[in-house]
C-alpha positions as CSV (number, residue, x, y, z in Angstrom):
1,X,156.4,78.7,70.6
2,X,157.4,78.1,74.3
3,X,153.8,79.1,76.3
4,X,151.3,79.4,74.0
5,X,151.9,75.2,72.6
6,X,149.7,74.0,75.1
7,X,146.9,76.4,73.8
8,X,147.5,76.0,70.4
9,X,146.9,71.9,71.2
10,X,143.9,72.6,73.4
11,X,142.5,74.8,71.0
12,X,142.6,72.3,67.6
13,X,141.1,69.8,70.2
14,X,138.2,72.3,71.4
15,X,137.1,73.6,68.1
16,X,136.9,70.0,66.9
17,X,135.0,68.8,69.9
18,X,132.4,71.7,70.4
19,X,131.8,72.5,67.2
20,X,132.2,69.6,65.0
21,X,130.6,67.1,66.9
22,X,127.8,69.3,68.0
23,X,126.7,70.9,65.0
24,X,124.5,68.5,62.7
25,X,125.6,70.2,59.9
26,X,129.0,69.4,60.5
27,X,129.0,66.2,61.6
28,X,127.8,64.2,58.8
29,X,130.1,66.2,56.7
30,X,133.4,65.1,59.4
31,X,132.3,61.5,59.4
32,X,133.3,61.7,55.6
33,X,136.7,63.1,55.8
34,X,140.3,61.6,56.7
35,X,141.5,62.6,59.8
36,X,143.9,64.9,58.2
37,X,141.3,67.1,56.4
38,X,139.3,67.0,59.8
39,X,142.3,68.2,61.8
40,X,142.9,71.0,59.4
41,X,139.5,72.0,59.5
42,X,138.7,71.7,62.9
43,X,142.1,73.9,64.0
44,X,140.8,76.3,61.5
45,X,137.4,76.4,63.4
46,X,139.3,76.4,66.4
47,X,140.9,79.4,65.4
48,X,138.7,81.0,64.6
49,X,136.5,80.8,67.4
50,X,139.2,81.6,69.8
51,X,139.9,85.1,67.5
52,X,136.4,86.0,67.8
53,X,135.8,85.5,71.4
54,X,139.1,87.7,71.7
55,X,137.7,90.6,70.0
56,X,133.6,90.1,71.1
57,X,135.9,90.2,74.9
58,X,137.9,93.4,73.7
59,X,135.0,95.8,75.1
60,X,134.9,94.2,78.7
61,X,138.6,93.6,79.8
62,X,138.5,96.2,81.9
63,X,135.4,94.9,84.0
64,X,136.3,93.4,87.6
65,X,134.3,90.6,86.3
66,X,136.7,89.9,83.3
67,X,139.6,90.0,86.1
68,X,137.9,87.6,88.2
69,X,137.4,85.4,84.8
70,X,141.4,85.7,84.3
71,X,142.5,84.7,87.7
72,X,139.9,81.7,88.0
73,X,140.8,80.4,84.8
74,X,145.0,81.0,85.5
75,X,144.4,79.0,89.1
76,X,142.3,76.5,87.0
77,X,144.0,76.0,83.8
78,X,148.0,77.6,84.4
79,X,148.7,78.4,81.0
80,X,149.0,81.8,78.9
81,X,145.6,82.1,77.3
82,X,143.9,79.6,78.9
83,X,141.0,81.9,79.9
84,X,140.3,83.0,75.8
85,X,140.4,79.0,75.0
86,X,137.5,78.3,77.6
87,X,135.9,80.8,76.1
88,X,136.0,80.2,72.7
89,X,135.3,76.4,73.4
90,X,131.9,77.5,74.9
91,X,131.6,80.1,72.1
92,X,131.5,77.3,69.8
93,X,129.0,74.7,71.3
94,X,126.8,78.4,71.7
95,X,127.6,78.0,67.9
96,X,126.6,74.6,67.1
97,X,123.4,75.2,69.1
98,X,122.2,78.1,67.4
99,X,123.2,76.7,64.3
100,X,121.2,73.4,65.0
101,X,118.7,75.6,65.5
102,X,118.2,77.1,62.2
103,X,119.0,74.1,60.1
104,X,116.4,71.6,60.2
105,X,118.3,67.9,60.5
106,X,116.5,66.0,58.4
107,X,116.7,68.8,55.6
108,X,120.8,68.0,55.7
109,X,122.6,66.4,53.0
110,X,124.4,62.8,53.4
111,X,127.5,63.1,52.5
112,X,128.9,60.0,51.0
């Protein structure tokens, strides 16, 4: 595990945060679960986020703007990875947002 803990810790904590807590949809539905089932989930939307945001970046490593990204975000945040968890964390409040969007709040189920 060695290098990549720190962004495997990061990244349950950023898919939680941006996601979960911004996303209407998904917050009445969190306030309703034990922490355990809302760790789980959120790592899982962590996850995913950060997979996507690999491959949507697949196309553009190459860019001098994408190795400007990766040395910013290595001075920044020293850890392998640390550049894909950024963008995954802002991937997912782009998400929520778009997502908040579409789905009317007062249209949203209370969960009990």
């Amino acid at each position: 595990m060695g290098d990549l803990a720190p962004a495997l810790l990061l990244l349950a904590v950023a898919g939680r945060y941006a996601l979960i807590q911004n996303c209407h949809y998904l917050r009445y539905r969190a306030e309703a679960l034990e922490w355990d089932q809302l760790l789980f989930e959120s790592t899982g939307l962590g996850a995913l986020a950060f997979f996507l945001f690999r491959l949507l970046n697949a196309p553009f490593e190459h860019l001098p703007a994408a190795e400007a990204w990766r040395s910013f975000m290595h001075a920044a945040l020293p850890f392998p990875l640390s550049g894909s968890l950024v963008g995954a964390f802002l991937l997912s409040l782009a998400g929520a947002k778009l997502t908040n969007l579409m789905i009317d709040k007062e249209a949203l189920p209370r969960w009990p």
